[in-house]
C-alpha positions as CSV (number, residue, x, y, z in Angstrom):
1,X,-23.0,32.6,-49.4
2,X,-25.4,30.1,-50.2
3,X,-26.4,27.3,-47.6
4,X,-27.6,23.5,-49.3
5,X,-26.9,20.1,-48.0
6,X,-24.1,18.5,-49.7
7,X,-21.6,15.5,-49.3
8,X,-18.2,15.3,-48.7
9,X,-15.4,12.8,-48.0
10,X,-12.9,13.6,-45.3
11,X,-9.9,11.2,-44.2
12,X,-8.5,11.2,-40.8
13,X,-7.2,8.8,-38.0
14,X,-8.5,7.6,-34.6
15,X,-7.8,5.3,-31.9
16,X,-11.0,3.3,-31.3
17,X,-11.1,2.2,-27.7
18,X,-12.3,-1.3,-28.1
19,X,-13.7,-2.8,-24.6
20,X,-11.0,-5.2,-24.7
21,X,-8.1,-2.6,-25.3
22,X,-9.9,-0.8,-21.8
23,X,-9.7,-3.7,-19.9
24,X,-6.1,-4.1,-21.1
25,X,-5.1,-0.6,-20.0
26,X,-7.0,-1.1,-17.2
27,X,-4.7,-4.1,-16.4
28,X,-1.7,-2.3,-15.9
29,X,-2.9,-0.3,-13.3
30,X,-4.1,-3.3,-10.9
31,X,-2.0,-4.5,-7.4
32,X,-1.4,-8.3,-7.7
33,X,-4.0,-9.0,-5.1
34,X,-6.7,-7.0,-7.7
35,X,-5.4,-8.7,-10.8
36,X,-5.7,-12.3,-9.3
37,X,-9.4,-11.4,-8.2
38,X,-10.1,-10.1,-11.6
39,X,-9.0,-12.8,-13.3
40,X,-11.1,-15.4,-10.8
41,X,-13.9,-13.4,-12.0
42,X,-13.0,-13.5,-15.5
43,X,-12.9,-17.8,-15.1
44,X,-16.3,-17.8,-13.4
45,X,-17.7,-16.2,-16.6
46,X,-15.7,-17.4,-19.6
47,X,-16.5,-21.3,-19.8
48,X,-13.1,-21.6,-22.2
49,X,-10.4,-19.9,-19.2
50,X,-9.2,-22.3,-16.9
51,X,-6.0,-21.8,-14.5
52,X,-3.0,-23.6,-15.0
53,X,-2.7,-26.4,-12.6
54,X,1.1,-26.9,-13.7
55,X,2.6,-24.1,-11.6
56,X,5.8,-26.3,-11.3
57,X,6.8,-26.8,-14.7
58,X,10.2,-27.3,-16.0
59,X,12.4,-24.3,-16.3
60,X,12.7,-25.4,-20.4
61,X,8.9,-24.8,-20.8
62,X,8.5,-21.5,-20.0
63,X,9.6,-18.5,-22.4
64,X,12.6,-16.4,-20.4
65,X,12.6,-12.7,-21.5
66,X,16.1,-11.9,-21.2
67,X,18.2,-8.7,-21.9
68,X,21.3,-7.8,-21.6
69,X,22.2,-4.0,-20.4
70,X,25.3,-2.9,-19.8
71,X,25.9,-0.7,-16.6
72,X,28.8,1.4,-15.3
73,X,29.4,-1.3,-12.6
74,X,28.3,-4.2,-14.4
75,X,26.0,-6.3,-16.8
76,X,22.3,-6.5,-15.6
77,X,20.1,-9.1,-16.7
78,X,16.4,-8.8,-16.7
79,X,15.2,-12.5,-16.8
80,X,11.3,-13.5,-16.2
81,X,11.0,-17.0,-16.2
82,X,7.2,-17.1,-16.4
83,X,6.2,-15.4,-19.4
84,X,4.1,-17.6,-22.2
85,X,4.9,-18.8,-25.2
86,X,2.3,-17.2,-26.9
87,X,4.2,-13.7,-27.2
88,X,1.0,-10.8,-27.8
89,X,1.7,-9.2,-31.5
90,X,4.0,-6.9,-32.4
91,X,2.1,-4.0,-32.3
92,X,0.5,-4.8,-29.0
93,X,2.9,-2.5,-26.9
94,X,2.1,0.3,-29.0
95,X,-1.9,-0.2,-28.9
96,X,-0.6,-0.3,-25.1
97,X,1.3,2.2,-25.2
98,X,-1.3,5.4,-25.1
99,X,-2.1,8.0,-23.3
100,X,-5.7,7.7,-21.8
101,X,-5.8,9.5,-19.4
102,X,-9.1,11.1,-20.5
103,X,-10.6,7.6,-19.8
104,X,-11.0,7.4,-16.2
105,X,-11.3,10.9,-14.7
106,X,-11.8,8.9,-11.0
107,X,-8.3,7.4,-11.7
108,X,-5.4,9.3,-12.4
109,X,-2.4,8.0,-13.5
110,X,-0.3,8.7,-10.7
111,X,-2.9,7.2,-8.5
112,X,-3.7,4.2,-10.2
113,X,-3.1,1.6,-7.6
114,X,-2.9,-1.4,-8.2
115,X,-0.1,-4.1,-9.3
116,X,0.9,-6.7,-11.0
117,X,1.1,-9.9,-12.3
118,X,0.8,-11.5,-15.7
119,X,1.0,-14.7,-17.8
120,X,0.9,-15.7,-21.2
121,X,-0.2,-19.2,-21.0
122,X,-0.7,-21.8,-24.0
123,X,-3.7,-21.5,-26.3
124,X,-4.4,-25.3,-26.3
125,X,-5.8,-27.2,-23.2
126,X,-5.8,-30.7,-23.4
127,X,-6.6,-31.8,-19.9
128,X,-10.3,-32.3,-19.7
129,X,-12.1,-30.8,-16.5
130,X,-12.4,-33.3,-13.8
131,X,-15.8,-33.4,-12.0
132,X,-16.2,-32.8,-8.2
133,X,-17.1,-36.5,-6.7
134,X,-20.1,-37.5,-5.9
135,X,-19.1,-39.3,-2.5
136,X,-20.0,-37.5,0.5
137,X,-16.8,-39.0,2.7
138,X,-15.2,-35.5,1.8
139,X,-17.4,-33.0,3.2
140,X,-16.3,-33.4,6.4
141,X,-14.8,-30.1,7.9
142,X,-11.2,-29.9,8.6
143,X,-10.0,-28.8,12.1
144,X,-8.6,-25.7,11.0
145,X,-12.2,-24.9,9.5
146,X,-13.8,-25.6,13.0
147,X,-12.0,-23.5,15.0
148,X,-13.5,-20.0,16.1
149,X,-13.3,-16.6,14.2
150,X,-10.6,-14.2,15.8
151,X,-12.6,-12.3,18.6
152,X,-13.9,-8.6,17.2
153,X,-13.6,-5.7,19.9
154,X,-17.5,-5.5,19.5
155,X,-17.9,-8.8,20.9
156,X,-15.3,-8.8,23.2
157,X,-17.9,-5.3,24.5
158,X,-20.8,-7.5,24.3
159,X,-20.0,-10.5,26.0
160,X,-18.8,-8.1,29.5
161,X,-22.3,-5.8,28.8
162,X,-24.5,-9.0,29.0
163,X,-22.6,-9.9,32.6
164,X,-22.2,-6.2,33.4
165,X,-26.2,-5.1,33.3
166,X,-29.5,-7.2,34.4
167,X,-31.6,-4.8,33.5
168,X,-32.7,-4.7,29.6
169,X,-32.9,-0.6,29.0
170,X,-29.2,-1.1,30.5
171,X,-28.0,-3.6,27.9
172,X,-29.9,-1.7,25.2
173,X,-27.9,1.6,26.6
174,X,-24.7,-0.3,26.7
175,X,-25.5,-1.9,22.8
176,X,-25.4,1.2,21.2
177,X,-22.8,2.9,23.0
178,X,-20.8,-0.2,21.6
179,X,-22.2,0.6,18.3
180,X,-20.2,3.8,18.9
181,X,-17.0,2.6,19.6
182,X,-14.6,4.0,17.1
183,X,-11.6,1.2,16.0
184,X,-8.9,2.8,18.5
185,X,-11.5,2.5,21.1
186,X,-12.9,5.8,22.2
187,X,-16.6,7.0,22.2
188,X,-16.1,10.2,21.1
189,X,-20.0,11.3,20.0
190,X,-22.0,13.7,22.4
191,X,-24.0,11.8,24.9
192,X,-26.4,14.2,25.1
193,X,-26.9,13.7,21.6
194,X,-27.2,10.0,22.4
195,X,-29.9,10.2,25.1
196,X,-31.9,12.4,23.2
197,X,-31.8,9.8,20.2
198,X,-32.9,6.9,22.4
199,X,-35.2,8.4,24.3
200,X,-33.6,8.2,27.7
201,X,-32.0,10.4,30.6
202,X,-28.6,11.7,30.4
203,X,-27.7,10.5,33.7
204,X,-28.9,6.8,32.4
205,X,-26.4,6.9,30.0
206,X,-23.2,8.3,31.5
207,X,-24.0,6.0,34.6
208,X,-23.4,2.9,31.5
209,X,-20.9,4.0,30.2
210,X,-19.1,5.0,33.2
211,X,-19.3,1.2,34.1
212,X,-18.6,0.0,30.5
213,X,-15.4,2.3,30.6
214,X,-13.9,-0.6,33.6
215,X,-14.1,-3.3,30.8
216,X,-11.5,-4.8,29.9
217,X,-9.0,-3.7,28.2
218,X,-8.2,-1.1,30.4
219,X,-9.0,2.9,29.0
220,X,-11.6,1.1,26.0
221,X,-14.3,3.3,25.7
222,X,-13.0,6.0,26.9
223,X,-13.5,10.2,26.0
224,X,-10.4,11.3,24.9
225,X,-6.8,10.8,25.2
226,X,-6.3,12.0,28.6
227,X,-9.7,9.6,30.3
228,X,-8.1,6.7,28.2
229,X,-4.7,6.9,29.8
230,X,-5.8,7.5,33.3
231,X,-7.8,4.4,33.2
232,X,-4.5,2.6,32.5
233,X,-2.7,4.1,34.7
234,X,-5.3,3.3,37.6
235,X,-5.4,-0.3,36.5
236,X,-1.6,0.0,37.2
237,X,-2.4,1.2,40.5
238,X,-0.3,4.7,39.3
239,X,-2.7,7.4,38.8
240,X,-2.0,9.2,42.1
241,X,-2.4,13.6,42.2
242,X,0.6,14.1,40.5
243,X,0.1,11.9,37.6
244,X,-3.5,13.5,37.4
245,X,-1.8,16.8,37.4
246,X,0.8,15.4,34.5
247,X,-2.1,13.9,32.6
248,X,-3.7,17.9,33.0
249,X,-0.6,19.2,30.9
250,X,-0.2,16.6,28.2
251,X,0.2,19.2,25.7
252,X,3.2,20.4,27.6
253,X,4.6,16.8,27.2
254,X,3.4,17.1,23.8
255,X,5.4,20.1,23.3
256,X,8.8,18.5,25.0
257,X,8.0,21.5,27.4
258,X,9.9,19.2,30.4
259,X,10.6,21.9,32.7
260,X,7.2,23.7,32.3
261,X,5.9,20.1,33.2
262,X,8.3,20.1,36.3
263,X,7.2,23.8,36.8
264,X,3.2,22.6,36.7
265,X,3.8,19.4,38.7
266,X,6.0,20.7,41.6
267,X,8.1,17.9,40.7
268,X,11.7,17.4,39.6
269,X,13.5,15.6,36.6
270,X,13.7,12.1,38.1
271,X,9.8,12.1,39.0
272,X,8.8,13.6,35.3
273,X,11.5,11.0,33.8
274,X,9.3,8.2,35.6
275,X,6.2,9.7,34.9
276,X,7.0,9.9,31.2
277,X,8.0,5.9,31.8
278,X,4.5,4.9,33.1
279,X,2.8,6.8,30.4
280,X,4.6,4.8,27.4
281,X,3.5,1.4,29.1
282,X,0.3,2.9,28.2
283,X,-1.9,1.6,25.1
284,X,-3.1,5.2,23.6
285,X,-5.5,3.1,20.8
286,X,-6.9,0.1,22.7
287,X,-9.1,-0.7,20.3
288,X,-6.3,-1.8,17.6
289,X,-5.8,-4.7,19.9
290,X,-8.2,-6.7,18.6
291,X,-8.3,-5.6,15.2
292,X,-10.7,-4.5,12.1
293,X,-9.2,-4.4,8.9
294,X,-6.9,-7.4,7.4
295,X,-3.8,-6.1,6.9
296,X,-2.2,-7.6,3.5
297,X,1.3,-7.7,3.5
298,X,3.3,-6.1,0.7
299,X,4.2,-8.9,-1.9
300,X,6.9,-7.9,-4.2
301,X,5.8,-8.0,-7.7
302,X,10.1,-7.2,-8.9
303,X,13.1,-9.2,-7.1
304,X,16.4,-7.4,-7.8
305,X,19.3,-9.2,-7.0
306,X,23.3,-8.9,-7.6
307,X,24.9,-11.0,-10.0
308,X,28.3,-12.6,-10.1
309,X,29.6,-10.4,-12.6
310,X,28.7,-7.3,-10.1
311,X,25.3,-6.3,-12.2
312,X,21.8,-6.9,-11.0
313,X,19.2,-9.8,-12.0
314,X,15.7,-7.9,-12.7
315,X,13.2,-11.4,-12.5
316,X,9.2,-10.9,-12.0
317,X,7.3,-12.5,-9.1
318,X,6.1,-15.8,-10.7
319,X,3.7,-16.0,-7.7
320,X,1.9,-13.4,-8.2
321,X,1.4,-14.0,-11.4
322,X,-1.8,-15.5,-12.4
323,X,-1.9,-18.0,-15.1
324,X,-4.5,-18.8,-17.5
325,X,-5.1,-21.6,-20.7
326,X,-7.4,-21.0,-23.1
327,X,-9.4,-24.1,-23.8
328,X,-9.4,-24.5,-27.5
329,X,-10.2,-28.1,-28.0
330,X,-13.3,-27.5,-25.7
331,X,-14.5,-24.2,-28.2
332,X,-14.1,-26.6,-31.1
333,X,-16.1,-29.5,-29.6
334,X,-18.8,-26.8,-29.0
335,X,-18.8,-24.3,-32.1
336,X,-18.7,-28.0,-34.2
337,X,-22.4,-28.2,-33.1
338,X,-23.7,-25.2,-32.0
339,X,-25.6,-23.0,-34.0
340,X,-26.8,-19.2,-34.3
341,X,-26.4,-17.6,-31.0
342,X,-24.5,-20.2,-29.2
343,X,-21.9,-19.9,-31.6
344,X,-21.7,-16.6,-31.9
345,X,-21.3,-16.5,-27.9
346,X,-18.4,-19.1,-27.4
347,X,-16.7,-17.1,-30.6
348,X,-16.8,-14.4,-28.3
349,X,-15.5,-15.9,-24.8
350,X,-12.9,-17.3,-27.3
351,X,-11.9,-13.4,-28.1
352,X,-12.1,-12.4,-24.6
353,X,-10.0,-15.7,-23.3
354,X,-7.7,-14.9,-25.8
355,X,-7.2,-11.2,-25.5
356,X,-7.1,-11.7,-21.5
357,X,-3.6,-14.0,-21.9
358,X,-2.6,-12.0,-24.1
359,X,-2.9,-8.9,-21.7
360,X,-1.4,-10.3,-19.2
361,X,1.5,-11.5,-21.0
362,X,2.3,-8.1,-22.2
363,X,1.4,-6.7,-18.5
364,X,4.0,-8.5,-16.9
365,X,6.6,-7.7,-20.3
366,X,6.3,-4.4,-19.3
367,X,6.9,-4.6,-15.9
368,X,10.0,-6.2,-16.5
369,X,11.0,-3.9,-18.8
370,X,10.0,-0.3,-16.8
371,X,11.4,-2.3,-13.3
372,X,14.7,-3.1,-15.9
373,X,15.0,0.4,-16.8
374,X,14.9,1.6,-12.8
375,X,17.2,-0.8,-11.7
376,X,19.6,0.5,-14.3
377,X,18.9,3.9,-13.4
378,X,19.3,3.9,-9.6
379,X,21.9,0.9,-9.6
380,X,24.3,3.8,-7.6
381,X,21.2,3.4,-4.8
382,X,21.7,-0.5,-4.9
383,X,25.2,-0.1,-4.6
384,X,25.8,2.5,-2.3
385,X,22.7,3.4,-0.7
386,X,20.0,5.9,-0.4
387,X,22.5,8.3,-0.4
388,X,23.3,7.9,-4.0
389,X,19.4,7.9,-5.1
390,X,19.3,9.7,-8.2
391,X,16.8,12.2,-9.4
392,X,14.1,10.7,-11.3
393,X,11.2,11.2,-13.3
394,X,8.7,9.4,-15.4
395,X,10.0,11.4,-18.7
396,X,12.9,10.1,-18.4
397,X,12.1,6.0,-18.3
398,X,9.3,6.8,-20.3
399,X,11.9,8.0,-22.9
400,X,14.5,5.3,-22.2
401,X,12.1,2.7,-23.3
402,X,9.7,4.3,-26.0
403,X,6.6,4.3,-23.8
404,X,4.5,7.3,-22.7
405,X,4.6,8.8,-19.5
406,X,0.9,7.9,-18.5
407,X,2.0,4.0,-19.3
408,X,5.1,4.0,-16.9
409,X,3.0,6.1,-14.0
410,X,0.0,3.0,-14.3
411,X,2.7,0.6,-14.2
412,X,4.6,1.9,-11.0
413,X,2.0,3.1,-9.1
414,X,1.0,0.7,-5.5
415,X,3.9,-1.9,-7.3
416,X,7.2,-3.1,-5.0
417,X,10.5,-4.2,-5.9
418,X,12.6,-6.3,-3.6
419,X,16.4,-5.3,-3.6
420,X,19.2,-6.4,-1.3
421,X,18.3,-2.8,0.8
422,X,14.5,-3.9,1.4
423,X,11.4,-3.9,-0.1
424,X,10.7,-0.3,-2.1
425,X,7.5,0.8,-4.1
426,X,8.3,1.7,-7.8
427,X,7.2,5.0,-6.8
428,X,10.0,5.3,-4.3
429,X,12.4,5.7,-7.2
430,X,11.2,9.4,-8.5
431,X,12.6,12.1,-6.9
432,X,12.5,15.2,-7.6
433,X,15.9,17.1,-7.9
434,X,17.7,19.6,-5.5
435,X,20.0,21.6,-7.1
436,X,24.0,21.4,-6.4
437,X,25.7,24.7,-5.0
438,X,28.9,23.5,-6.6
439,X,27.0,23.1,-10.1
440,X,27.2,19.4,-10.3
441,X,24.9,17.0,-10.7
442,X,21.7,17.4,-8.6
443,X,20.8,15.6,-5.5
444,X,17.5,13.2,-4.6
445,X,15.3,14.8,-2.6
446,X,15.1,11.4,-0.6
447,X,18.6,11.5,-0.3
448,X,18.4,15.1,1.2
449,X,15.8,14.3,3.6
450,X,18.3,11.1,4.6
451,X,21.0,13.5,5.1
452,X,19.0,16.1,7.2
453,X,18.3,13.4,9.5
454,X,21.9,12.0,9.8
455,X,22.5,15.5,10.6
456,X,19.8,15.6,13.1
457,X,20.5,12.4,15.2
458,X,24.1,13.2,15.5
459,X,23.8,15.8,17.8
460,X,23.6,16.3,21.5
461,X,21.9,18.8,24.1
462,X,24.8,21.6,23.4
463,X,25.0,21.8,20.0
464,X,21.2,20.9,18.9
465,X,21.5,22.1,15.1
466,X,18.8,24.9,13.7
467,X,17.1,24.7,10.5
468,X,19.5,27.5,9.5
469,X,22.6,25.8,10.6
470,X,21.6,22.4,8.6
471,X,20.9,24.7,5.5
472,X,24.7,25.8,5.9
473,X,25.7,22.3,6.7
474,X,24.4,21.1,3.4
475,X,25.3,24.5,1.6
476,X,28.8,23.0,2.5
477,X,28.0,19.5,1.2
478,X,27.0,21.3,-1.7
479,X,23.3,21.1,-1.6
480,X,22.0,24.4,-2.3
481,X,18.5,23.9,-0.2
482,X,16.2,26.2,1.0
483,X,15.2,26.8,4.9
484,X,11.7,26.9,4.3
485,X,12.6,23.1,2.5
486,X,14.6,21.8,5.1
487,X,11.5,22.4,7.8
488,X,9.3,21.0,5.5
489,X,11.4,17.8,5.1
490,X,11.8,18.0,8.9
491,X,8.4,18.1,9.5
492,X,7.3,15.3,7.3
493,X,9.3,13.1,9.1
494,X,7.7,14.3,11.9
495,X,11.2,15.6,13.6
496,X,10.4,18.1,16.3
497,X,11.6,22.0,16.1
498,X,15.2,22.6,17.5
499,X,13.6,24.4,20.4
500,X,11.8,21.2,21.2
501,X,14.3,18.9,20.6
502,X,16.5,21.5,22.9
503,X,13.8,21.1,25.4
504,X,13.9,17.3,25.3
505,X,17.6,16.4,25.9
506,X,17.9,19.1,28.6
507,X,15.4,16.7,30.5
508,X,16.5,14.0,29.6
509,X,20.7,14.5,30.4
């Protein structure tokens, strides 16, 4: 065989991942608290985005997606009466529609966070930009803007050190054993270990932070579990030799062991009942009093509600969905002057403006549409409740609605749906199945672990029920389950053992 150079011609298709067909993908995977930051971002950049100002506009102006699906109980109507009038192309739900996993190996689809929130706002601005004013009678502060910060748990420390200690290797002592103080409260590094790194005498160090341990709240700073608690219970004028003893043999209590407690106390029921009383006025994490982290609450991006005709109404969040014009009459005033690279850069936040709305348009079409598909799904869970959840998997909407599995999975992942039974991730929907004994359809996990702990809280001290006795139980509902399942389901809702629970009402009659 002879080896030379040669040309040939071959033929073959590709998807070429454009930067702005990434960022689109990338869209569907964001929460709506991401997608609104993004999008601030995106206006700080791009001179042609501005917001929409015109949140409240007539009913009329805005572009409802409607469709009409029939269900067993029912017609349910999907209505989102936010979505632009500038609908993305045809073909943009199948550009959308792809599997990229490959793309982000950080990310996978199942843990994409994020949520949603989506508009597809007009592609002509005719409101010109108002400028700030120039008068300085504004800048005065508000009240609400001169009031204090909330109070963090490190000053709260800092403000008692400074009162606590005069001397300044003290208060240095006392600053970095603050430094150390973990969010629930405890110090829980070596102290050795901390003496050595500054430079000072063990003894100089526990003497500080024995005194820093009487700050306020009562058990901050503290060890462990058991020094945290017995400072409570001191400052409740309750820690007396037998609740030392108790506090000795938490892992008995821990355990629901209340007749090894009475055993290791010398006391009876009544005394251990108290005891057990005292310890729950306690505050195990002091430190989360104060607070590190804002919590965000959970803003549904999907309200589901009945309809007259005994369907359900599927309608997007319209707050969380960020809106953004492109201002075209502002590109034209520019490009009609501009020249060489200046043109060729507002052509180009033009694109970008353009393919953002455009995004987020389809963004919050296919939430609708994969929300739609659920609803229609699980409408025996609306109904009836959670123990009529239905199997589910992402194959199966995927299917219903001609999209690929990696789509739906980006879509439902960290988004909620607000139903008449409460506010639910998307994710909540997909269970896996448990097979029928009676060769029926299959059961919802969920609705099997709802089941076990029916079973659980309806009995009593003489007939507490054994993971074997609930598998027959539900053998008889025809659930054919596993033991080895029904503990793990126990245990993930953190239900105790029969022995345990055995243990606990005995002490407790």
């Amino acid at each position: 065989m002879v080896l030379s150079p040669r040309l040939e011609l071959r033929q073959g298709q590709a998807l070429v991942m454009t930067p702005q067909l990434q960022q689109a993908i990338k869209l569907l995977q964001l929460s709506n608290i991401e997608l609104n930051s993004f999008v601030e971002q995106e206006l700080e950049k791009n001179p042609l985005l501005e917001r929409d100002e015109n949140r409240d506009a007539a009913p009329s102006e805005a572009n409802g997606v409607e469709n009409e699906i029939a269900l067993p109980e029912g017609a349910l109507v999907a209505t989102d009466q936010k979505i632009s009038e500038n609908a993305p192309p045809s073909d943009a739900e199948s550009v959308l529609d792809t599997d990229y996993d490959n793309l982000y190996s950080e990310d996978s689809p199942a843990e994409a966070a994020p949520q949603n929130g989506a508009t597809g706002p007009s592609t002509d601005w005719s409101t010109a930009r108002t400028g700030g004013s120039s008068s300085f009678d504004n800048n005065t502060a508000s009240f609400e803007e001169m009031l204090a910060g909330e109070v963090t748990l490190k000053d709260h420390l800092t403000d008692q050190l400074n009162i606590a200690f005069k001397t300044q290797s003290d208060r240095m002592i006392g600053a970095h054993l603050i430094d150390l103080v973990d969010e629930s409260g405890y110090v829980t590094e070596d102290l050795h270990a901390v003496a050595d790194r500054l430079g000072t005498e063990y003894e100089d160090v526990e003497a500080v932070l024995g005194v820093m341990q009487t700050f306020d709240p009562p058990g901050i700073m503290a060890q462990d579990l058991k020094s945290c608690l017995a400072a409570q219970l001191a400052d409740m004028d309750r820690l007396d030799p037998v609740m030392q003893s108790f506090l000795d043999n938490l892992e008995l209590l821990a355990k629901r062991d209340m007749e090894g407690l009475m055993r290791s106390c010398a006391v009876d029921a009544d005394d251990i009942a108290s005891m057990v009383a005292d310890i729950r006025q306690c505050n195990p994490k002091p430190g989360l009093a104060f607070g590190t982290d804002v919590v965000q609450p959970v803003v549904p991006d999907v309200y589901v509600r009945p309809t007259p005709q005994g369907g359900w109404a599927v309608e997007l969040n319209s707050d969380t969905l960020p809106r953004v014009l492109v201002n075209t009459q502002y590109y034209s005033e520019v490009a009609k002057n501009a020249s060489g690279n200046d043109k060729a850069y507002m052509s180009d936040c033009l694109n970008s403006a353009s393919w953002l709305v455009k995004s987020l348009d389809q963004r919050a079409r296919t939430i609708l549409k994969v929300s739609t598909e659920i609803v229609r799904q699980q409408d025996a869970f609306l109904a009836h409740g959670v123990q009529h959840l239905r199997p589910l998997n992402l194959r199966t909407i995927a299917d219903a609605i001609s999209m690929h599995e990696s789509t739906v999975s980006r879509v439902t992942a960290n988004k909620y749906m607000a139903t008449p039974r409460g506010v639910f991730e998307l994710k909540y929907f997909f269970t896996s199945a448990i097979a029928s004994s009676a060769g029926g359809e299959a059961h919802s996990a969920e609705a099997v672990r709802h089941r076990i702990k029916e079973l659980i809280d309806g009995e009593n001290a003489k007939s507490v029920l054994s993971d074997d006795k609930i598998v027959e139980l539900l053998k008889e509902a025809g659930i054919d389950i596993a033991r080895r399942t029904v503990a793990k389901y126990r245990e993930a809702m953190k239900i105790p053992s029969s022995v345990q629970r055995r243990r606990e009402k005995k002490a407790l009659a």
